[in-house]
Structures are given as C-alpha cells and as structure tokens.
C-alpha positions, 0 to 999 in steps of 0.5 A: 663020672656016674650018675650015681655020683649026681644022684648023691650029690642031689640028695645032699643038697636037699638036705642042705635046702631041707635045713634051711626051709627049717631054719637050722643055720648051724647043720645047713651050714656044716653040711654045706661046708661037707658037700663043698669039700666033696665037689672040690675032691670030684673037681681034682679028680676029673677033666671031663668037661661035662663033668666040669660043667655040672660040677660048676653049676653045683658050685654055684647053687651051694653059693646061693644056698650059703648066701640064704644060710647067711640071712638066715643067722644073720651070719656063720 
C-alpha cells in the first residue's frame, strides 16, 4: 500500500480531530463513519502485515475519536 494512501488517511483523521476540537459531533461523526468505511475496504483488499498493522492502529484511534464524539453529544 502507498504511502499516498497513509498521507490521505492522515489528513482525514485530522478533520476528524478538527471537528471535534470544534465541537461539531454531527460532521465529526459523518466523517468518522466515511474514513471507518474506507479502512474496511483498504483491510479487504490487502494482506501485507505491515498493512495490517497501520491499518489496525488506525482502527483504534478512530475507536477513541468516536468515543470523544460520544461525550461530546452525550450520544449519536
């Protein structure tokens, strides 16, 4: 997978941290949703274990993010 790949996902999750540091729930939450589908298409189409590996840490920092979502609106 390229690096190209990574640099986007980055600049996603940023946006995602970005709404949230604004405390816009609704938009962080749609985008989160948005870069979850696009680490689950990424997961499907490789089986490089490095691949894997940053996948899954992306994985859990979007799992964090949505938490913060959460108590942000108090719920989704």
């Amino acid at each position: 997978m390229g690096e190209d790949k990574y640099t986007a996902l980055k600049a996603e999750v940023q946006e995602i941290i970005d709404l949230i540091a604004a405390k816009n729930a609704k938009d962080a939450n749609n985008k989160l949703v948005d870069v979850s589908e696009l680490l689950d298409e990424m997961l499907d189409t490789t089986d490089e274990d490095e691949d894997l590996i940053e996948i899954s840490k992306y994985q859990v920092l979007l799992n964090q993010l949505y938490q913060k979502i959460v108590t942000l609106n108090g719920h989704v």
